[in-house]
C-alpha positions as CSV (number, residue, x, y, z in Angstrom):
1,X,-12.5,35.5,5.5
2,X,-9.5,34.3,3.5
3,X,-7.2,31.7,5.0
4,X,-3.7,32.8,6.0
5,X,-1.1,30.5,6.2
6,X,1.9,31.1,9.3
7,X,4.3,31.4,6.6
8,X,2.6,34.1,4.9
9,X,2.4,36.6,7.7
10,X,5.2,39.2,8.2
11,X,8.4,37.5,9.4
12,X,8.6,39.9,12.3
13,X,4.9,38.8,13.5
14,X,6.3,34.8,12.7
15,X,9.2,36.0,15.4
16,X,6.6,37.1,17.8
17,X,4.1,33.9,17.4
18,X,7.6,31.9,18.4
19,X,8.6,34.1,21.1
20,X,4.6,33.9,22.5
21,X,4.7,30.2,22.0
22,X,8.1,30.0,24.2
23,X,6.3,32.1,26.5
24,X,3.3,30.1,27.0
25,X,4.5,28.1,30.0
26,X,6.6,30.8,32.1
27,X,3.9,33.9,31.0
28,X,0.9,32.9,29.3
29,X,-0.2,36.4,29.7
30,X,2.6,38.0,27.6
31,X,1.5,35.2,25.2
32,X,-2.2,36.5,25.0
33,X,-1.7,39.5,24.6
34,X,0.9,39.5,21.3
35,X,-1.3,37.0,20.0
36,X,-4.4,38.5,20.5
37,X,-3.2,41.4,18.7
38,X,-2.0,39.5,15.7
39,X,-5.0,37.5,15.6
40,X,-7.1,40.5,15.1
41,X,-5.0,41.4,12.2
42,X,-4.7,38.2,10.8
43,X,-7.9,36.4,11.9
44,X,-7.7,33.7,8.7
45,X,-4.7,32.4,10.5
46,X,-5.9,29.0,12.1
47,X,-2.3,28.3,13.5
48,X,-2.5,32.1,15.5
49,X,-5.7,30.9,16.7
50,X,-4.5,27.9,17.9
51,X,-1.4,29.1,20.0
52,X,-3.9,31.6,21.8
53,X,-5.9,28.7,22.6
54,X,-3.5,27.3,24.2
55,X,-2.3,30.3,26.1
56,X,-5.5,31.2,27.2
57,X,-6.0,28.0,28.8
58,X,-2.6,28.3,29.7
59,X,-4.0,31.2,32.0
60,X,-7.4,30.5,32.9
61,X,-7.7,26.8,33.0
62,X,-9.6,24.3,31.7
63,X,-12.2,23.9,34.0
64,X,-16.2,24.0,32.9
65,X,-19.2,25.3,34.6
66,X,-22.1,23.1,36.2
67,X,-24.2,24.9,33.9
68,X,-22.5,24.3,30.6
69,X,-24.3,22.1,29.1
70,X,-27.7,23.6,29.7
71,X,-26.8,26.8,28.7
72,X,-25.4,25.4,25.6
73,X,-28.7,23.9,24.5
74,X,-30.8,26.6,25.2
75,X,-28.1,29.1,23.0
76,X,-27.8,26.8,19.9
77,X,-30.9,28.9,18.4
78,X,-29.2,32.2,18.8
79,X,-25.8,30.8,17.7
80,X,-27.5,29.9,14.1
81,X,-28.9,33.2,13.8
82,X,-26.1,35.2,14.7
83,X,-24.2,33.1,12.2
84,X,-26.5,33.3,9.2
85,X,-26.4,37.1,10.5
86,X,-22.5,37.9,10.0
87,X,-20.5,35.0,10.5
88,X,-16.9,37.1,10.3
89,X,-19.1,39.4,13.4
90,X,-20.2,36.3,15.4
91,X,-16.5,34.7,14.8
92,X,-15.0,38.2,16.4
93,X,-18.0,37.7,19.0
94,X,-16.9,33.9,20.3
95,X,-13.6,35.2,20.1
96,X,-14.3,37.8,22.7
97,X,-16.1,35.2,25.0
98,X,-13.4,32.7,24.4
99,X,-10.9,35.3,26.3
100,X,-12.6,35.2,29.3
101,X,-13.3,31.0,29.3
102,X,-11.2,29.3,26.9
103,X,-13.5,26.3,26.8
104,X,-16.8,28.0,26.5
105,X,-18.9,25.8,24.5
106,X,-21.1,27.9,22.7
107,X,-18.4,30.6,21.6
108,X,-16.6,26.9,19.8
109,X,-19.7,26.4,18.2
110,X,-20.4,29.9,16.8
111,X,-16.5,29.7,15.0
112,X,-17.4,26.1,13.2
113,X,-20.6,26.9,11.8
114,X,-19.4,30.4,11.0
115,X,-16.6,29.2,9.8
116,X,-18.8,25.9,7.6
117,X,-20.7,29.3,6.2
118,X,-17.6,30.4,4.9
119,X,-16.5,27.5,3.4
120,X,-13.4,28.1,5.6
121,X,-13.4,24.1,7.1
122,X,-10.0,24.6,8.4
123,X,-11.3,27.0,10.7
124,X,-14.6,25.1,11.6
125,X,-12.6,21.7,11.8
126,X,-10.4,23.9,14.9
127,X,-13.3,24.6,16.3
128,X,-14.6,21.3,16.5
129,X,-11.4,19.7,17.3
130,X,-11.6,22.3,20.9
131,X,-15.2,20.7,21.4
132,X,-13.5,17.3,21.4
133,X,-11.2,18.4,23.4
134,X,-12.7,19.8,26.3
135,X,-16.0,17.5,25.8
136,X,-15.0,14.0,24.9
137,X,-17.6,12.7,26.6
138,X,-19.7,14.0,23.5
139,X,-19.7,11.8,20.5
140,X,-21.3,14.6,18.2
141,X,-18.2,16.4,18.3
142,X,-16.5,14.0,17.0
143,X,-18.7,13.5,14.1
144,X,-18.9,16.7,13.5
145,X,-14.9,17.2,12.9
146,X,-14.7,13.8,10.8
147,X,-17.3,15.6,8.5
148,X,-16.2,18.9,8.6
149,X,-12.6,17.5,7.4
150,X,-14.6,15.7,4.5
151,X,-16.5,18.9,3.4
152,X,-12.8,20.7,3.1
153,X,-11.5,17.8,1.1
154,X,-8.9,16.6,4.2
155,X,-9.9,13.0,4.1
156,X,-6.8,11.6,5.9
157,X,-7.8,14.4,8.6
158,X,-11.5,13.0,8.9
159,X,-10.2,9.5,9.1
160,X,-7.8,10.3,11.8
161,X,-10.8,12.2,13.8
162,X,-13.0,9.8,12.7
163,X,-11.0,7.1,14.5
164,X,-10.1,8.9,17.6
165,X,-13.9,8.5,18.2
166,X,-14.6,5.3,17.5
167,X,-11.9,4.4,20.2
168,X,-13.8,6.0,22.5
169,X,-17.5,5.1,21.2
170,X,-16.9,1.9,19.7
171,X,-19.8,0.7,16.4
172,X,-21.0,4.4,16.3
173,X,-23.1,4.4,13.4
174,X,-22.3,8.3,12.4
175,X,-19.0,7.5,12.8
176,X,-18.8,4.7,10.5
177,X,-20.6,6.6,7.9
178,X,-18.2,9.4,8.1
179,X,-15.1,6.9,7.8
180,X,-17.0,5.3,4.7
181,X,-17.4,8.5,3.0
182,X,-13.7,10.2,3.7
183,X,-12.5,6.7,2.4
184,X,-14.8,6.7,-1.0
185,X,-14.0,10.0,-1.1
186,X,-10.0,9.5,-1.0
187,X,-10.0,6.9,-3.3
188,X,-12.0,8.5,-6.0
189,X,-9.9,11.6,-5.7
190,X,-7.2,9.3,-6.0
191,X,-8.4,7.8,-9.2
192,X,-9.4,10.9,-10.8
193,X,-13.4,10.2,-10.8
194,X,-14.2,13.6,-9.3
195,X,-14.2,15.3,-12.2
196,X,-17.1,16.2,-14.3
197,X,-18.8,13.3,-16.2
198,X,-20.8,10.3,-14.4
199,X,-18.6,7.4,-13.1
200,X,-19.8,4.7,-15.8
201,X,-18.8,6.9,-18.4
202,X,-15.5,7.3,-17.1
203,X,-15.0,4.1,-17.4
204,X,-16.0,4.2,-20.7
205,X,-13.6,7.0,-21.6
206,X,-10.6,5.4,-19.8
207,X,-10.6,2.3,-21.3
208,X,-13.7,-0.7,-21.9
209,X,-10.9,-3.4,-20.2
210,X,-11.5,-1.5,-16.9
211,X,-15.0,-2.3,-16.7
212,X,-16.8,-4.0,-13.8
213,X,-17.0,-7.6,-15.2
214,X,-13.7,-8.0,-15.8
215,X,-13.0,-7.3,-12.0
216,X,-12.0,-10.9,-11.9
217,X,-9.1,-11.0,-14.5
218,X,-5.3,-10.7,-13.2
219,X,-4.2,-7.1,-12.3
220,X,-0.3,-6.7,-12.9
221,X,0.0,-3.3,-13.3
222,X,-0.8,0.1,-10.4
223,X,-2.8,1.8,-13.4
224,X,-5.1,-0.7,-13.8
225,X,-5.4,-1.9,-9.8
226,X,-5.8,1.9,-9.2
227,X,-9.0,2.1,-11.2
228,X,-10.3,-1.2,-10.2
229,X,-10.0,0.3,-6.7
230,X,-11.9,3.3,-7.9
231,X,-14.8,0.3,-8.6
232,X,-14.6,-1.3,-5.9
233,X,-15.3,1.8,-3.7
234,X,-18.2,2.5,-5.5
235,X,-19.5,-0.6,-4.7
236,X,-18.7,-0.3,-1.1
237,X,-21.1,2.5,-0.9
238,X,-24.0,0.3,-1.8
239,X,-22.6,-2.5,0.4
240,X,-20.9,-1.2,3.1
241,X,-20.7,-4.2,5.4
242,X,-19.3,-6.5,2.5
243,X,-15.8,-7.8,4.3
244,X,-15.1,-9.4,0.7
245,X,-15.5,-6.2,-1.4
246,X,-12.9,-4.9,1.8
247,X,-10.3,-7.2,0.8
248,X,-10.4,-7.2,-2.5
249,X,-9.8,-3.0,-2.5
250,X,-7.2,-3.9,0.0
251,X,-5.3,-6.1,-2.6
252,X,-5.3,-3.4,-5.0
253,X,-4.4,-0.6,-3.2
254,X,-1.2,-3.0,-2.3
255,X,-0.9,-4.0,-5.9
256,X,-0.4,-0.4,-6.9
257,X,2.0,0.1,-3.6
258,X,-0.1,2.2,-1.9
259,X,0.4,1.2,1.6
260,X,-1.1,4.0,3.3
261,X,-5.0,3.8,1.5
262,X,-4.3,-0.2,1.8
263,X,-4.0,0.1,5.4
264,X,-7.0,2.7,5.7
265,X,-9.1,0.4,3.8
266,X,-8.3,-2.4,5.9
267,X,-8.9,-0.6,8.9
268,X,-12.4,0.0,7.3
269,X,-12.9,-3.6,6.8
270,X,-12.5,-4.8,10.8
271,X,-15.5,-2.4,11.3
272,X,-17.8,-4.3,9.6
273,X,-19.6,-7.0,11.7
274,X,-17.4,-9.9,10.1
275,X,-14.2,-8.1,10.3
276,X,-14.7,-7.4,13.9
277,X,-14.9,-11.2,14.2
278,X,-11.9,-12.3,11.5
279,X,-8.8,-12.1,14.1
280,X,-6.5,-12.7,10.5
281,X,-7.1,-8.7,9.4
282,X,-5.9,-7.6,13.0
283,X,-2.0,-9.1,12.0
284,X,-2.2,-8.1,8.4
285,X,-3.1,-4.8,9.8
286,X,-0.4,-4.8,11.9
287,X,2.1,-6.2,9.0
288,X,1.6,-3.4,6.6
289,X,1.9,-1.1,9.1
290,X,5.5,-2.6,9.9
291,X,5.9,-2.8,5.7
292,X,5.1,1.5,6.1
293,X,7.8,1.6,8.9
294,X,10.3,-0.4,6.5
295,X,9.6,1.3,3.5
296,X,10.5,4.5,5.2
297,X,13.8,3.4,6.6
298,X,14.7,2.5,3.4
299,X,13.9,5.6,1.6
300,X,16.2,7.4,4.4
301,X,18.8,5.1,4.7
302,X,19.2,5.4,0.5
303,X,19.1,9.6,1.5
304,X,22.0,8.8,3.6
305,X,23.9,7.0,0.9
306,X,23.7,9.5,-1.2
307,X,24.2,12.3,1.1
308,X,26.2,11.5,4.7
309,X,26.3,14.4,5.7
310,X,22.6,14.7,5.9
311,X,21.7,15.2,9.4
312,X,18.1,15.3,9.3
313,X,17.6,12.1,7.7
314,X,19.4,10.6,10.0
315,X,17.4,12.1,12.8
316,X,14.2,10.6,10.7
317,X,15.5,7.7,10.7
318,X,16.6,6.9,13.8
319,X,13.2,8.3,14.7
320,X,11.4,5.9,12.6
321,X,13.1,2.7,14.0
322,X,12.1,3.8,17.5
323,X,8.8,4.1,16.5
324,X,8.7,0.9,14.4
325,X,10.4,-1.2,17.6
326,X,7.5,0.2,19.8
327,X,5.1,-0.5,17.4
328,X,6.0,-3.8,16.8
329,X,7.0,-4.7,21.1
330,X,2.8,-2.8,21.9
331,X,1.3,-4.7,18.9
332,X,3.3,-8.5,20.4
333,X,1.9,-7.6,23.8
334,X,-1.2,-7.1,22.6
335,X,-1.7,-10.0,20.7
336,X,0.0,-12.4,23.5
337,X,-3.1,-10.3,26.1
338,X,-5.6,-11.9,23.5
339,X,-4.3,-14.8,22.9
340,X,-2.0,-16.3,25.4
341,X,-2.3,-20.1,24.1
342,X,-0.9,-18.9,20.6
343,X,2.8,-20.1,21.7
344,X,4.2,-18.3,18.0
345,X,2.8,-14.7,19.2
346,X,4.8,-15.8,22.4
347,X,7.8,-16.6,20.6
348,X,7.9,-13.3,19.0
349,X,6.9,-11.3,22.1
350,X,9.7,-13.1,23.7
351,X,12.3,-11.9,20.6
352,X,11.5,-8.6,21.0
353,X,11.6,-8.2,24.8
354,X,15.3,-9.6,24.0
355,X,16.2,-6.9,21.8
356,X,15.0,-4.6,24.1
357,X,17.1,-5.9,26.5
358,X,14.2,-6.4,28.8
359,X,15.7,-9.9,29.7
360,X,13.6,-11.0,32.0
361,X,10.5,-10.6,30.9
362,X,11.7,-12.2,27.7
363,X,12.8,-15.3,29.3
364,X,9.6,-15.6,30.3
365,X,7.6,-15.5,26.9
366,X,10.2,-18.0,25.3
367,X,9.7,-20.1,28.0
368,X,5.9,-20.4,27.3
369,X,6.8,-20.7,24.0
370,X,9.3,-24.2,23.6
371,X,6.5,-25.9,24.9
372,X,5.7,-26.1,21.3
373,X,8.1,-28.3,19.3
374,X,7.9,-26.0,16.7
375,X,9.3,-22.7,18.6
376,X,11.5,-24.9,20.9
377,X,15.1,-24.6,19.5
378,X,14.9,-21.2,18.7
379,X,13.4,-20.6,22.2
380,X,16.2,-22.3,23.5
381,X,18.6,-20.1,21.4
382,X,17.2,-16.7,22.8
383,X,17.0,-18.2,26.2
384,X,20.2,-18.4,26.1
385,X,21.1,-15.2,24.3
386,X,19.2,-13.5,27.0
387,X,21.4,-15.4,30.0
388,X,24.4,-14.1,28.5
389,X,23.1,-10.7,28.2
390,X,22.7,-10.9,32.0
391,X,25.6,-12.6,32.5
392,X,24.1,-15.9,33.9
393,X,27.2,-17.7,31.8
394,X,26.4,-21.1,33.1
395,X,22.6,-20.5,32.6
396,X,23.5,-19.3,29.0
397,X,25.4,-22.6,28.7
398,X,22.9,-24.9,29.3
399,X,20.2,-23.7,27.3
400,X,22.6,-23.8,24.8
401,X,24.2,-27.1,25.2
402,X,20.5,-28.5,25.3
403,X,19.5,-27.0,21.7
404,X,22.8,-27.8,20.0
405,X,22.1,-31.4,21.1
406,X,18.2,-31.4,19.9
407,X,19.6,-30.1,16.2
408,X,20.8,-32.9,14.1
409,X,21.6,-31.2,11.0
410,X,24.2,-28.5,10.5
411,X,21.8,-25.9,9.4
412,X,21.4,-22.3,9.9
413,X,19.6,-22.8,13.4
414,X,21.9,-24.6,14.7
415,X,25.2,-22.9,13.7
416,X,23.5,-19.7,15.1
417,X,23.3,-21.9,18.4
418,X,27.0,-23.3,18.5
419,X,28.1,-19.3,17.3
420,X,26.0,-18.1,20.3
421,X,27.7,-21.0,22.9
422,X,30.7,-20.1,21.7
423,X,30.1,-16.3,22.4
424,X,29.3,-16.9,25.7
425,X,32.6,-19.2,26.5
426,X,34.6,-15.9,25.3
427,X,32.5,-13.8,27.8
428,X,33.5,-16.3,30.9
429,X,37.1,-15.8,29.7
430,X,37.2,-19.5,28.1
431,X,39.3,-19.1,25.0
432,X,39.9,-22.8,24.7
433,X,36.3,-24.0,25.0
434,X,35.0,-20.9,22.6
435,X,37.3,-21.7,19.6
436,X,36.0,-25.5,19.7
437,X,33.0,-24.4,19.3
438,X,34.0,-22.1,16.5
439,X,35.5,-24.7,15.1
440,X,32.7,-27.1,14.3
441,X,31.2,-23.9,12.3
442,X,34.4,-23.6,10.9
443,X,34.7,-27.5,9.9
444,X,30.9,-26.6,7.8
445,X,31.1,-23.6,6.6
446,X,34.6,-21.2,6.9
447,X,32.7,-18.3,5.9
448,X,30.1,-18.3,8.4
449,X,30.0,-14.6,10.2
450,X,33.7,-14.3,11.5
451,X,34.7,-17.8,12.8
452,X,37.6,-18.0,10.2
453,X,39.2,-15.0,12.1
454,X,38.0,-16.3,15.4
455,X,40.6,-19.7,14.8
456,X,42.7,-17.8,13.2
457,X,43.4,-15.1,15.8
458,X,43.1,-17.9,18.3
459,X,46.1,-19.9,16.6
460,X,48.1,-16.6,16.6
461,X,47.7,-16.3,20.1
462,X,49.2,-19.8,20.1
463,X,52.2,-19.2,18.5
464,X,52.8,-15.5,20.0
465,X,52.7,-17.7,23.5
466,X,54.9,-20.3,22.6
467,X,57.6,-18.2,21.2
């Protein structure tokens, strides 16, 4: 069975898989039957296969039979046989059984091994992925994607699977494994050693500086991180619970830039029995995932600049900084749930409640957190930020008043403070009060932000009064 990709189909069946896939809500029966036909036709089309899936449950429901389970275990010796038998039959076979229960069990097994006997692992990896689905009570399903994606080659697939699992079976031993070997596997395909030739000589043939015992000297360039990483995961395999052989393939991988293999590796490391201890890998987690968010924006915003016009990076974009402020507001609360002493993951919760505009609750994080000396005039700052948000003016006054007092030196921190107290005069309609305050910027540092138009707009109004 050869796989099909949707684009490859006739573009009048393409129009009829969209118009079933609009249909699957309002007539999931219309959407069966188009895409049963098609399916038939085109049965090395995983994506056809998966929009009947969904329109069959779409009809039929979801729901399982007492008996499931038992009559799974008692088939799983006919399912082999029919496989080894014809596994493009027994594939037609589960299909036909699949039509009348979308969630039947044993037909979903009969497709992945059929499709494992093909060597089609996109197909068997669907299969399994329906198991998970319906069953995700059952670990072995699970396991059985994250490997199935390995045996295709789709390492970033089997991680992904691999740690949907582990959130729900937490220190799974075959789970583990799997993420060790789609990780060794990734990075060797990374660094080229798949290809023919023994891993020692490779090293050999790419250069005799690359060799193990010089693991130690200062990397400076991606080449030679890369291949050092390529060592390092080799090593891995032999010891696999290593937190320091984690790190170290971490710092290359970010060496060479790669972010995303850097942050799988890491995510690796906090597995291990020590990483699950070291609280320090959770935040550098969470940091390069930030760095990947920034990275991105960057990359589109420079699309932008060269292109305005360019709708659909701007869509990505504005996409990505929702995603990123989530990220960053879930990651603060959890890390405040964990540790609600540490008054600097306070502080930051706090910031980003604020620029959410979820006042409130950030008044009450920075208030936690200028308990400590260190985090107190910047708590004050926000505090106050957040009052004038709200428009609690006086409030907003007070906190401010109290931090400009408690900073002696005309630094950044505290012209933000006086530019923020002066803000909040303008909002209450207090143009005399908000332009002293401007002022004392102004008497530091006349370029600050705008404060040299502030006063000067200020002294026009003056004269325009007067005259």
């Amino acid at each position: 069975m050869k796989k099909v990709a949707l684009t490859e189909l006739d573009p009048r069946l393409q129009k009829q898989i969209t118009a079933a896939d609009q249909q699957l809500r309002t007539n999931p029966q219309y959407a069966v039957e188009v895409l049963s036909g098609i399916l038939a036709r085109n049965p090395g089309c995983v994506e056809v296969r998966r929009s009947l899936r969904k329109a069959q449950k779409a009809m039929l429901g979801t729901k399982k039979g007492l008996f499931d389970g038992l009559t799974s275990a008692l088939s799983a010796g006919k399912i082999a046989k029919a496989v080894e038998a014809d596994p493009v039959a027994a594939i037609a076979a589960a299909e036909e059984a699949l039509a009348k229960k979308p969630t039947d069990a044993n037909a979903n097994k009969t497709i992945a091994l059929a499709g494992l006997k093909l060597g089609f692992h996109e197909l068997a990896a669907f299969a399994y992925e329906e198991l998970a689905a319906n069953e995700p009570g059952q670990v072995q399903h699970f396991v059985d994607l994250a490997n199935a994606w390995i045996a295709g080659g789709e390492y970033d697939e089997s991680l992904a699977a691999a740690d949907r699992g582990l959130k729900l079976f937490p220190g799974n031993g075959d789970l583990q494994e799997a993420v060790r070997k789609a990780s060794v596997s990734k990075t060797m395909k990374k660094g080229n050693w798949e290809d023919k030739g023994d891993f020692q000589s490779k090293l050999k043939d790419k250069d005799e500086a690359l060799r193990l015992d010089q693991a130690s000297r200062t990397v400076t360039d991606a080449a030679t991180a890369l291949a050092q990483a390529g060592e390092l995961a080799q090593k891995i395999q032999s010891a696999p619970d290593s937190l320091d052989l984690y790190r170290e393939i971490v710092r290359m991988f970010l060496i060479a830039e790669d972010l995303d293999s850097a942050i799988a590796w890491l995510q690796r490391g906090r597995l291990t029995s020590q990483g699950k201890a070291d609280t320090s890998l959770e935040r550098q987690e969470s940091d390069l995932i930030i760095r990947r968010y920034d990275r991105i924006s960057k990359q589109l915003r420079e699309a932008i600049a060269a292109n305005p016009s360019d709708a659909a990076s701007k869509d990505a974009l504005a996409k990505n900084e929702a995603e990123l402020a989530d990220f960053r507001l879930k990651t603060s609360i959890a890390l405040v749930e964990r540790y609600p002493n540490d008054f600097s993951y306070r502080h930051e919760l706090g910031t980003l409640l604020l620029a959410a505009n979820r006042l409130d609750e950030a008044v009450q994080q920075l208030q936690y957190a200028q308990r400590n000396p260190k985090f107190r005039q910047p708590a004050l700052l926000a505090i106050g930020r957040a009052f004038s948000q709200g428009g609690k003016f006086d409030l907003a006054v007070e906190q401010l008043t109290t931090a400009k007092s408690e900073v002696q030196l005309m630094n950044d921190l505290k012209k933000e403070i006086i530019y923020a107290l002066g803000d909040t005069y303008e909002k209450m309609g207090k143009a005399k009060e908000a332009v002293d305050e401007y002022k004392i910027i102004y008497m530091a540092d006349s370029g600050y932000r705008d404060v040299a138009k502030k006063i000067n707009d200020f002294y026009e109004r003056q004269k325009g009064a007067s005259a």
